[in-house]
MARKOLPA-489955 format. One record per residue (C-alpha): x, y, z. Coordinates in pm, whole numbers, plus 50000, padded with zeros to 5 digits. Example, Ala and Ser with C-alpha at 12.3 -4.5 7.8 and 13.67 -1.06 7.14 Angstrom:
512304955050780 513674989450714 
This chain:
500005000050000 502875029550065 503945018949724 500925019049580 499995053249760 503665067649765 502645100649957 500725083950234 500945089250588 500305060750879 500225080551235 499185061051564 496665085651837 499535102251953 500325114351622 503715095251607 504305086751227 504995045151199 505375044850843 505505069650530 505125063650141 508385055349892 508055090349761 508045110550116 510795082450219 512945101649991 513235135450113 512125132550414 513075098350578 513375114950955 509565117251027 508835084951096 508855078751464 508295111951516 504965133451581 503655140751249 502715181451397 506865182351403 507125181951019 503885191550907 501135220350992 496965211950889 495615238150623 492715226250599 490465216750738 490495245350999 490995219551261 493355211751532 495675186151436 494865163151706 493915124451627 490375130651761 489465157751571 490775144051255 488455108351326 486095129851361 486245149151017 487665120850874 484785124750568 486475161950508 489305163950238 492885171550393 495535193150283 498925191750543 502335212950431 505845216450532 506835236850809 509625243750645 511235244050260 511845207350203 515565218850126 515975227650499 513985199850639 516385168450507 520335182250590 521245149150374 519255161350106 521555169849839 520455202249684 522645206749402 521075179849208 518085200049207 518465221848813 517725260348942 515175279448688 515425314648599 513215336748745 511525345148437 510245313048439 508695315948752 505055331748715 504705332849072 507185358649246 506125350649571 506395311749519 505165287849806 508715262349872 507025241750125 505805211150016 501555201749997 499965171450037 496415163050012 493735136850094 491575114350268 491985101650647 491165067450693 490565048850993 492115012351051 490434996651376 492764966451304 495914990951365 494055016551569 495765042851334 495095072551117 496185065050738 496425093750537 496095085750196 497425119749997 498665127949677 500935161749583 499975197149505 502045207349222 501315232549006 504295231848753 507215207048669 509495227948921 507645222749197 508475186049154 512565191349124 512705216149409 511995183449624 513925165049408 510975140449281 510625131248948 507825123548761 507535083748750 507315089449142 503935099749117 501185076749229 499865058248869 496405050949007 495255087549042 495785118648755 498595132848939 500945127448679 498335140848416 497695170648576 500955179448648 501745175748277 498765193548148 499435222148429 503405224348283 501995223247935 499695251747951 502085268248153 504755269747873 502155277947621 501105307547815 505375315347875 505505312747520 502225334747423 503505361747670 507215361747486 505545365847116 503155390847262 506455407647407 508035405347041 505195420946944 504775444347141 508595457747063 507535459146671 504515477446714 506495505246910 509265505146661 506575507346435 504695537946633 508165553546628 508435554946293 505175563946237 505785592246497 509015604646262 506685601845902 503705619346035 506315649446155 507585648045787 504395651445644 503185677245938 506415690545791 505715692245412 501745706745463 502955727645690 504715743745424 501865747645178 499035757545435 499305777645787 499715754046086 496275763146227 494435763145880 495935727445870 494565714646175 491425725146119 491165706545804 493045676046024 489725680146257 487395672645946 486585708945890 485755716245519 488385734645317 485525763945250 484855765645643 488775776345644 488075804945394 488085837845567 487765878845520 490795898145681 489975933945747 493645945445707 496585929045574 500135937645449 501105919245111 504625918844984 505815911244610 509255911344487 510775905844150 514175901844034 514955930843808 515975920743435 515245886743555 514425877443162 517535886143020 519135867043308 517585836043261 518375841142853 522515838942922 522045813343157 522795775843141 519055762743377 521165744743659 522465778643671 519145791743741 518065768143953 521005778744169 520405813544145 516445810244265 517685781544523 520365803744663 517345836144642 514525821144830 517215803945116 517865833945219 514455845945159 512985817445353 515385824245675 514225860745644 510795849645667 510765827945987 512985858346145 510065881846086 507205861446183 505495868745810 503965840145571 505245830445240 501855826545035 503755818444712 506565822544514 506505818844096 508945824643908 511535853444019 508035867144231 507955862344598 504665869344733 504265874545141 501735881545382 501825894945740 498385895445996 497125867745830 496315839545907 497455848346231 495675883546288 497825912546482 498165949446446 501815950046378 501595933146014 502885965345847 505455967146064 506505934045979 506385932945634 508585966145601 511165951845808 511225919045591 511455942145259 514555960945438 516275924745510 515305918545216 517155946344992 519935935945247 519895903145141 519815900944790 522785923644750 525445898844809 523765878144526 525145879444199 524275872843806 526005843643707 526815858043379 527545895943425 529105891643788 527015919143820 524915924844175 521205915044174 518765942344205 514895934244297 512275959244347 509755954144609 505905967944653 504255967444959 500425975945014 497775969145295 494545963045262 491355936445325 491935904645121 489885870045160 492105838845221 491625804445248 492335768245074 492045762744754 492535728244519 492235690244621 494835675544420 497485701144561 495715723944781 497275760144876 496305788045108 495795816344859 494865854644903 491935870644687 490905904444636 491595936444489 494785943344669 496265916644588 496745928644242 497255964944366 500335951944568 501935934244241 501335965244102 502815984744366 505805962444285 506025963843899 506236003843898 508576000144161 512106008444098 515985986244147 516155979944528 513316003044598 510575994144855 507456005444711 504606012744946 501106029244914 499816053245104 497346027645304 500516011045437 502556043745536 499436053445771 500226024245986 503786026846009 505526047846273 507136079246242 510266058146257 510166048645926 510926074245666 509456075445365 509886102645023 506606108144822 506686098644467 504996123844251 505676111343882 503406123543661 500786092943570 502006069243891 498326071344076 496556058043785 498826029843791 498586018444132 494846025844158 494676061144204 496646057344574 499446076444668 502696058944694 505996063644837 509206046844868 509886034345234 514206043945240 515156041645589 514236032545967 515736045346230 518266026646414 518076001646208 521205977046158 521605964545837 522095925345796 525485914345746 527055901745437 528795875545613 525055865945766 524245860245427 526975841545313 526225814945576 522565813245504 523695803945110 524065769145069 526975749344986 528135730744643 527435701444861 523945712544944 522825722544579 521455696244388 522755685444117 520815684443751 522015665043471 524395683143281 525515708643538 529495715843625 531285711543935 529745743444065 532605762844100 532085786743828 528865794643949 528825815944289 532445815744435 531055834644770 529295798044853 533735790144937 533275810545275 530375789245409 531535751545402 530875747445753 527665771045864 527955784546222 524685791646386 524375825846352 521505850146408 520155888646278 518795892446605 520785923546656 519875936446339 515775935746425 514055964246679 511315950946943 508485952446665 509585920846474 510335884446659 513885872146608 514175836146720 518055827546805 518685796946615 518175792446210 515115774546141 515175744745891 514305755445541 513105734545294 513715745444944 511345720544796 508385733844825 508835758944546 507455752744242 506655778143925 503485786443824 504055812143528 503655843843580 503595868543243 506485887443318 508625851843403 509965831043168 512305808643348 509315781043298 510265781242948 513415779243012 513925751143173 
């Protein structure tokens, strides 16, 4: 019967042990002939472990543990045949080391003794080598041994659900991250071609016509390379790709520096807008200061050809315009209205490095800026019957620095390269002096009226494109 029942227990009234199973003989020999409450506490029932209360819920089942790990219990045991497991592999951090045991108490009047027949609580294959049992030791005429293998197997099924969740888990966040880094380069790119706030309120699910707008008072910019026709006639096109990619650069930077929007830019013709979309009472203000750094900046460009400076003339006008987003197949934010063609106008009777300005913009400048009348004969008509002035000087104002400029330009290395263009040498030697571009900033060179931020801004160059206007042929060109 104790090899039959290899976990059984045979206790006399006193609760001395007289005889123990083959399995329990193994690791813990010492208990027999001594009281079983020495080695072993009752967990259930919540009884006394006494031999009288036992008979008497001897119909109840009977679960008895360790006192102690069964390491401790046998000092001949030898532990270090016992394989240790990782703790990863153990689900249960706080796991139990005593050893369980449960049962049925039966009587035998012949012996007068308590007979505890018991099999092992196990609930994985570990359990079994921490008291250094193996699995043939099991009692064959009860499901111990299929338990414990169906426990272990769903146990290492789960281990190995939870490790290709884990995998998982680690591609969808690389996966996230990436997506993170794409949606910032496409935030980047429409950010470009419509104003950050127009463009989440389209990303909301607004309609682009609930994004279309009337502006009270704006300032509009144009600018326009002078001779810009003949230039582009002596010109190779890489070489005019260089010349507009080296223009709007430093056109770009000037931008960001004076908190103004670039609506569009075709051709030689770069058209800006200040109070709108974002609305503010300094617009004219800001677009006067960007046609200054402007003139500044152009001057250190040069025609390829003639090695002659670049002149632009600039017209500058304020008025109400209506703005919002146009197209579906390449949508842009666009400005409509009368002014709009009063300001190109305001630009195209302009004259070389001139800032052109009517008379609605001079009322909202301050007396700081100084302005001379223009009184040729026949110039009203032209510009709408408005009066117009150039805008020559500001006081205390600190013109960029050529060396600013040079830095802003970018590098042989930068340009790209078109099929069928030379090394690049020939074309701007000033781009020599900025191989490596120091963070520099015109924030000395701008008064309290216009935001300076201290580092350069990324440009991207890509976003131009050419639309044609009349007066550019550089379309044709290339």
């Amino acid at each position: 019967i104790f090899e039959m029942f290899p976990f059984c227990i045979l206790f006399q009234d006193n609760l001395n042990v007289t005889c123990i199973g083959t399995a329990l003989r193994h690791f813990i020999p010492q208990v027999v002939g001594q009281k079983l409450s020495s080695y072993f506490e009752l967990v259930k029932p919540l009884i006394e472990l006494t031999f009288e209360a036992v008979h008497s819920h001897s119909n109840n089942t009977f679960e008895l543990a360790t006192l102690e790990d069964v390491r401790n219990i046998n000092k001949d045991f030898d532990a270090t045949s016992i394989p240790e497991f990782d703790d990863e592999m153990n689900m249960d951090e706080d796991l139990d080391k005593t050893f369980h045991i449960k049962g049925r108490m039966v009587f035998i009047q012949e012996w007068h003794q308590m007979l505890f027949i018991a099999c092992p609580i196990l609930k994985e294959l570990e359990s079994l080598t921490t008291v250094g049992l193996f699995i043939n030791e099991l009692s064959m005429h009860d499901y111990s041994r299929e338990t414990l293998l169906a426990q272990s197997q769903q146990y290492i099924e789960t281990r190995i659900s939870l490790n290709s969740l884990e995998a998982k888990s680690k591609i969808l966040n690389s996966q996230l991250t990436s997506l993170d880094a794409i949606k910032k380069k496409t935030d980047s790119l429409v950010y470009q071609m419509i104003p950050k706030s127009v463009a989440t309120r389209l990303r909301n699910g607004e309609g682009s016509m609930n994004t279309c707008e009337a502006f009270e008072c704006v300032t509009m910019l144009f600018s326009d390379i002078v001779g810009f026709t003949t230039i582009c006639s002596s010109l190779r096109p890489p070489q005019v790709v260089k010349l507009l990619n080296d223009l709007y650069t430093v056109f770009d930077f000037l931008v960001d520096q004076n908190a103004v929007y670039k609506v569009e830019t075709v051709g030689d013709a770069y058209f800006i807008v200040a109070g709108c979309p974002l609305r503010g009472s300094n617009h004219a203000l800001k677009i006067c200061d960007m046609a200054f750094d402007m003139v500044d900046g152009i001057s250190i460009l040069r025609d390829f050809s003639s090695g002659k400076n670049l002149e632009m003339r600039v017209g500058c006008h304020s008025g109400p315009v209506v703005a919002g987003v146009i197209g579906n197949k390449m949508p842009r934010y666009c400005l409509f209205g009368h002014n709009v063609g009063l300001t190109e106008k305001f630009e195209s009777n302009s004259l070389p490095m001139k800032i052109h300005i009517s008379e609605n913009c001079r009322a909202l400048l301050p007396p700081q800026y100084i302005t001379v009348e223009r009184k040729e004969e026949g110039l009203s008509q032209k510009v709408g019957g408005l009066k117009s002035y150039f805008l020559t000087s500001k006081e205390n104002r600190k013109p960029i620095k050529k060396q600013t400029i040079k830095v802003l330009l970018p590098t042989d290395s930068e340009t790209p390269k078109v099929d069928g263009e030379p090394n690049g040498k020939d074309l701007d030697s000033s781009n020599e002096e900025s191989k490596e571009k120091p963070q520099l900033s015109i924030k000395d060179n701008e008064d309290n009226s216009t935001p300076s931020p201290a580092d350069f801004p990324s440009i991207d160059t890509d976003s131009q494109y050419c639309g044609g206007f009349n007066h550019s042929t550089v379309c044709n060109l290339l």
